[in-house]
LUMDRENLUM-987508 format. One line per field, with one value per residue (C-alpha): residue number from 1; x, y, z. Coordinates in steps of 0.2 Angstrom, whole numbers, plus 5000, padded with zeros to 4 digits. Example, Ala and Ser with C-alpha at 12.3 -4.5 7.8 and 13.67 -1.06 7.14 Angstrom:
num = [1 2] .
x = [5062 5068] .
y = [4978 4995] .
z = [5039 5036] .
***
This chain:
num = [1 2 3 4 5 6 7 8 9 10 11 12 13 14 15 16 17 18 19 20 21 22 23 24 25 26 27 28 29 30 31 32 33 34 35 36 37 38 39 40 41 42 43 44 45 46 47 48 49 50 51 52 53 54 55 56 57 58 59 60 61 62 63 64 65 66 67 68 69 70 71 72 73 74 75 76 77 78 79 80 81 82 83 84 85 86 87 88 89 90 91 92 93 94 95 96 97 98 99 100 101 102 103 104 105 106 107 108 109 110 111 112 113 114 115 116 117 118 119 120 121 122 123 124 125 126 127 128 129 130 131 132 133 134 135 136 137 138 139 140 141 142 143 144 145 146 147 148 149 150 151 152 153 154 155 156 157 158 159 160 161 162 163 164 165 166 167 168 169 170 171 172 173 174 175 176 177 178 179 180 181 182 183 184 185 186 187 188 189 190 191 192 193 194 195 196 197 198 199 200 201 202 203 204 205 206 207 208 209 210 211 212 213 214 215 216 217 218 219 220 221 222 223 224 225 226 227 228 229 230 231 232 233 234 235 236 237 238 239 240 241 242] .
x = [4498 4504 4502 4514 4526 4529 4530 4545 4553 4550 4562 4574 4578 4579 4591 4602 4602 4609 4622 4627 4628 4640 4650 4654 4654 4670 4676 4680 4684 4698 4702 4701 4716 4727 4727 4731 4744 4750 4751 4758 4772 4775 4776 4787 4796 4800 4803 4817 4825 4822 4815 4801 4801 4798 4783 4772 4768 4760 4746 4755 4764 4747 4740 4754 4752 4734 4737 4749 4736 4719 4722 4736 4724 4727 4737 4721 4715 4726 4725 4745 4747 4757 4750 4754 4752 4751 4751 4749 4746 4747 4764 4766 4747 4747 4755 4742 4726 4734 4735 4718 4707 4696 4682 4693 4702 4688 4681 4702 4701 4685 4689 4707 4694 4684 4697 4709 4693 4690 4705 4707 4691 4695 4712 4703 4712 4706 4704 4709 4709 4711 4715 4716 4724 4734 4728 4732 4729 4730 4731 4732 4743 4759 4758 4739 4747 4758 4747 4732 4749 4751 4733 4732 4745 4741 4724 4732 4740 4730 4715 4723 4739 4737 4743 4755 4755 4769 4765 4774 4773 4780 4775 4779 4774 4762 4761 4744 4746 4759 4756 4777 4781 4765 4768 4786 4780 4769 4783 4792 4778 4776 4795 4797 4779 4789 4805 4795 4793 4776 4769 4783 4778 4791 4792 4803 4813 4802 4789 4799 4805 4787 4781 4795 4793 4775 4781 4771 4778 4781 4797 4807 4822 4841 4837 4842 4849 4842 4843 4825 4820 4820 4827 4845 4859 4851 4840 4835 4820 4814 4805 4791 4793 4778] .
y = [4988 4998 5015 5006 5000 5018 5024 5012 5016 5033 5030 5019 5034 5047 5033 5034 5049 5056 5041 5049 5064 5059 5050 5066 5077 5065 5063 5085 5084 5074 5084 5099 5089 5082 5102 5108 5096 5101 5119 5118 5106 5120 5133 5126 5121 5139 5146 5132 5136 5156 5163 5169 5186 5173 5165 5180 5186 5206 5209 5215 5198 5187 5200 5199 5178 5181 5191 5179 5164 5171 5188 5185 5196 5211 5220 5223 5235 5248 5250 5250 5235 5245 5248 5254 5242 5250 5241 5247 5242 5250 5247 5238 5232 5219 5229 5240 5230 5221 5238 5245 5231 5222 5234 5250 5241 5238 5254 5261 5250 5255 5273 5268 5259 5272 5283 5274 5270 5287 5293 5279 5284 5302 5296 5284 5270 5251 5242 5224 5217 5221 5211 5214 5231 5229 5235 5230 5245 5245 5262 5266 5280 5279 5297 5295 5279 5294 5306 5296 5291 5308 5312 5296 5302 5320 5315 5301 5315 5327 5317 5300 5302 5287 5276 5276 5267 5262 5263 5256 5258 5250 5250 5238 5231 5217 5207 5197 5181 5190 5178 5178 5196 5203 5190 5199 5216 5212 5205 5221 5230 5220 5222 5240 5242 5231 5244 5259 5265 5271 5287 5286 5284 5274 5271 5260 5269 5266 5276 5292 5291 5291 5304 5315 5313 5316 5335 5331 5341 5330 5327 5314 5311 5306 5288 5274 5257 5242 5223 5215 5195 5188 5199 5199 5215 5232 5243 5259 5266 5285 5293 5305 5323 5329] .
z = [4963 4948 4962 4971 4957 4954 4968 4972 4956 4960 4976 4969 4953 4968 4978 4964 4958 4976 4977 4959 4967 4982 4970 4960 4976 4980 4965 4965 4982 4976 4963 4971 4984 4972 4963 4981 4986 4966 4970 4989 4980 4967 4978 4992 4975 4971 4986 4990 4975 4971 4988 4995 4981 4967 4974 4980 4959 4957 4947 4935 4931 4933 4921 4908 4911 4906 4890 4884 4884 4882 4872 4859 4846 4856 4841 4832 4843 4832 4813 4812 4822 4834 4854 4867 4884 4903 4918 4933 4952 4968 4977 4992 4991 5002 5016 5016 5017 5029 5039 5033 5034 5021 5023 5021 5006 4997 4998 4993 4977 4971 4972 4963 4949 4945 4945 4932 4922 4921 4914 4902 4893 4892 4882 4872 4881 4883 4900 4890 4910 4929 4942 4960 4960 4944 4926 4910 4898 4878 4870 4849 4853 4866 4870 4875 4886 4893 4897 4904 4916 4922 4922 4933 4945 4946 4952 4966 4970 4974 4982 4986 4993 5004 4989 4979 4960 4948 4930 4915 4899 4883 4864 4850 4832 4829 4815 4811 4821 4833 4847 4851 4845 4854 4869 4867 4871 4882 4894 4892 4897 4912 4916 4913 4927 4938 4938 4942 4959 4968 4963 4945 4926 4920 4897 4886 4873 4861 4868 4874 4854 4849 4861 4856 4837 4840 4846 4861 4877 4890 4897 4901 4914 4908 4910 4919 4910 4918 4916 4913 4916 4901 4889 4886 4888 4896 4892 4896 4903 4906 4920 4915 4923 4930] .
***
């Protein structure tokens, strides 16, 4: 009697541990829904009211996002507070897996990684994130930011010319809890990187000044003055001469 007791107890916990189980599994599914419809809503949203070029975001601008939220302590990867941020992804991306193919892609982007993660290392650079085909890069000095740029290019160049990247550059003062002044720069990277062309390297002022006071030799074009989302008047940016 008790043998069979158990046994139909046994049943009953198993009975309602699986109808626990479908109740969850709706519950998510509905979740999951209502956060679909949400995002649909959001996009068709933007798209009715800024086009169909502010609703398809880069790498560089979901990386940038990223930083903003999850990484405000980025600063303290220098002693002087100051760093140096690159981003960089390849131009016209989506284009070109869609004429590659996933598998050919793939194998494109990991070449691309390695490649990047290289040259970092050699200019004592930090991957703080990557994302797709976009990197976010953080560098103690800007003209090692600069010259792992060119290195970057030189290389694309030479053994993968069938892609080109656009890399910006921008380096600014950080204070302790510098969640605006660092969130700050790190928009202005992201803006300068979304200026550049494929195959350019493209700096703020503020690095070309520092590179220059740093007696290094690399040179810089005239300059063009461009108007950035998000921060008011002009400014200008210089193209690295390679």
């Amino acid at each position: 009697m008790i043998v069979v007791q158990s046994r139909r107890l046994a049943r009953r916990t198993e009975e309602l541990a699986a109808a626990q189980r479908r109740v969850d599994t709706r519950a998510n599914l509905m979740a999951g829904g209502r956060e679909a419809v949400k995002q649909v809503w959001q996009t068709a949203n933007i798209l009715r009211k800024e086009g169909f070029g502010a609703a398809v975001r880069s790498s560089i601008e979901d990386l940038a996002d990223w930083a903003e939220v999850e990484r405000p302590d980025l600063a303290r990867l220098a002693p002087s507070g100051r760093v140096a941020i690159l981003f960089s992804d390849i131009e016209e991306s989506t284009a070109l897996n869609e004429r590659i193919g996933d598998r050919a892609w793939v194998r494109l982007i990991d070449r691309h990684d390695k490649l990047v993660g290289r040259h970092v290392k050699r200019h004592s650079g930090y991957i703080v994130k990557s994302q797709g085909d976009g990197f976010m890069i953080a560098f103690a000095q800007p003209t090692e930011a600069v010259r792992c740029s060119i290195d970057i290019q030189a290389e694309l160049n030479k053994r993968h010319n069938d892609i080109r990247v656009r890399i910006g550059i921008h380096a600014g003062k950080s204070v302790r809890r510098g969640d605006d002044l660092f969130g700050r720069n790190v928009a202005m990277a992201a803006r300068v990187a979304g200026e550049a062309e494929g195959g350019e390297v493209l700096v703020s002022e503020s690095v070309r000044d520092a590179v220059e006071q740093a007696g290094d030799d690399v040179a810089f074009d005239e300059g063009r003055d461009v108007a950035l989302k998000g921060f008011s008047g002009t400014h200008r940016l210089y193209a690295v001469l390679t």
